[in-house]
C-alpha positions as CSV (number, residue, x, y, z in Angstrom):
1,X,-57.0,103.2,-35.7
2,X,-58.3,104.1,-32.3
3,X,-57.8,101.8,-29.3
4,X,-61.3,101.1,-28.7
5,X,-64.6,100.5,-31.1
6,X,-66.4,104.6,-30.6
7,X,-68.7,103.1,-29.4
8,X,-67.6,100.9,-26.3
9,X,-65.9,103.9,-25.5
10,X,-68.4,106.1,-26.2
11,X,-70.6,103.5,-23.7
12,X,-68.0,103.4,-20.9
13,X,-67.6,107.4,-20.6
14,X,-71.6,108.0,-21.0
15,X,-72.7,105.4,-18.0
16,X,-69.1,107.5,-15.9
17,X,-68.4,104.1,-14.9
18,X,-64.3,104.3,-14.0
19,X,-65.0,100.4,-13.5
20,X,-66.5,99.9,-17.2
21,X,-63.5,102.2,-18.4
22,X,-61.0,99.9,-16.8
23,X,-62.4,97.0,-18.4
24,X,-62.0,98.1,-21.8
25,X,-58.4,98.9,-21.1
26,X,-57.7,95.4,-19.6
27,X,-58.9,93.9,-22.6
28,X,-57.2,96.1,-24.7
29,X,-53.9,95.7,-22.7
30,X,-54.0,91.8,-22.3
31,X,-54.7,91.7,-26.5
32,X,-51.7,93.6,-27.3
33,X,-49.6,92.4,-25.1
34,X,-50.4,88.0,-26.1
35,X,-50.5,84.8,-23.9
36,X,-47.4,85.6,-22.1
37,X,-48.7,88.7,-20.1
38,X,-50.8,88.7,-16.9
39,X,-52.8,92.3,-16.8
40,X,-55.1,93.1,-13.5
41,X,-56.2,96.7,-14.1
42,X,-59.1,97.8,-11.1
43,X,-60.3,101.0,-9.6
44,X,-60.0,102.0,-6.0
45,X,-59.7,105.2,-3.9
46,X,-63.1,107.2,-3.0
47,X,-65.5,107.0,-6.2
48,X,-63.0,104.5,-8.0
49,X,-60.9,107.6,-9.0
50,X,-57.7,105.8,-9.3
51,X,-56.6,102.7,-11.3
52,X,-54.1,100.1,-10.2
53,X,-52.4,98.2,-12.8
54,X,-50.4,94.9,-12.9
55,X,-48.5,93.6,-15.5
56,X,-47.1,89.9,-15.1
57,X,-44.1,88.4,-17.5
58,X,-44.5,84.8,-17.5
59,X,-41.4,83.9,-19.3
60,X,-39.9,85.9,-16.6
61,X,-41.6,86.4,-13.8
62,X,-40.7,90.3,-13.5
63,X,-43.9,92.5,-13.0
64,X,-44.6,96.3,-13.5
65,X,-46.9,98.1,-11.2
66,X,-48.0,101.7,-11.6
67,X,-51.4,103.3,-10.5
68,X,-52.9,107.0,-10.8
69,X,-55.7,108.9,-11.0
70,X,-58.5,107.9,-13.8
71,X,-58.9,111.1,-16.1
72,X,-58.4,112.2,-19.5
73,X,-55.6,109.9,-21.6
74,X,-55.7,107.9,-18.7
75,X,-56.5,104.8,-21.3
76,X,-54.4,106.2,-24.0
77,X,-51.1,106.7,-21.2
78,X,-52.0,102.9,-19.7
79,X,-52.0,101.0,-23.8
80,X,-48.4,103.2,-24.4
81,X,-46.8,101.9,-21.1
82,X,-48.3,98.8,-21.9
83,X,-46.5,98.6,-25.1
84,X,-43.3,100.1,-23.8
85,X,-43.0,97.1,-21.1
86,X,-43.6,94.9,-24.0
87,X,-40.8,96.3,-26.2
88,X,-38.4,96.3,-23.3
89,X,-39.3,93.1,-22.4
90,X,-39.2,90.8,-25.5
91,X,-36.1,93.3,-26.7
92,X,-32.6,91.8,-27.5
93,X,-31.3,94.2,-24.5
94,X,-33.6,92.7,-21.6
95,X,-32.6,89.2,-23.0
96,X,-28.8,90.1,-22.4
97,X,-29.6,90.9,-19.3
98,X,-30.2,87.7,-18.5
99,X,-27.2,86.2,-20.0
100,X,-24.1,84.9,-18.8
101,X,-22.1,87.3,-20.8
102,X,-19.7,89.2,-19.5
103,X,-20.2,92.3,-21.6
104,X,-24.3,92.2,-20.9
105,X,-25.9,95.3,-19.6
106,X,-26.8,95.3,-16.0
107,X,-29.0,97.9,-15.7
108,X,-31.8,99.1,-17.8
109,X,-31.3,102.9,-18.8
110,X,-34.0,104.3,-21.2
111,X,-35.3,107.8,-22.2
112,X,-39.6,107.2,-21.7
113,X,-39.5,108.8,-25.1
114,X,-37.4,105.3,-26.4
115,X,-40.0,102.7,-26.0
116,X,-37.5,100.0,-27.3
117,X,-34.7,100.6,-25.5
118,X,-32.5,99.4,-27.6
């Protein structure tokens, strides 16, 4: 299944709106991710040619930031880091972390390929 419905996709890249783009993706991203996620995805730079994304844990109150330039797989790169904060996030390993154990990880060591990181 794609990410987006062809033809809001279709919309967004036909009117070259980075802005319309980034909406989409919002959407998309604060879906996915549920109620417990805070997403603010905008444009900026000269012509909007770059994004700068937000994402808020509620539960926890960490937050990922990442920006970039807007251009092909921009959307597809911002739902798979948007999933792989989720994964690491609501995973067994992040809620050790947190834990009064003394055998809990304290740092958070991943391969990008190994969205769950556990």
């Amino acid at each position: 299944m794609p990410p987006f419905a062809p033809s809001a996709l279709a919309s967004a890249l036909h009117e070259d709106s980075h802005a319309s783009l980034l909406d989409l993706v919002q959407q998309r991203l604060s879906c996915v991710l549920g109620p417990r996620y805070t997403v603010i995805l905008a444009a900026s730079g000269d012509n909007a040619s770059h994004y700068h994304l937000a994402i808020q844990h509620s539960q926890s109150g960490l937050s990922l930031e990442d920006n970039g330039s807007i251009g092909p797989g921009c959307a597809e790169r911002l739902l798979a880091l948007g999933g792989q904060v989720k994964a690491m996030l609501e995973s067994q390993t992040f809620a050790r972390m947190g834990s009064d154990d003394p055998t809990r990880p304290l740092v958070w060591l991943s391969d990008m390929a190994d969205s769950a990181g556990d």
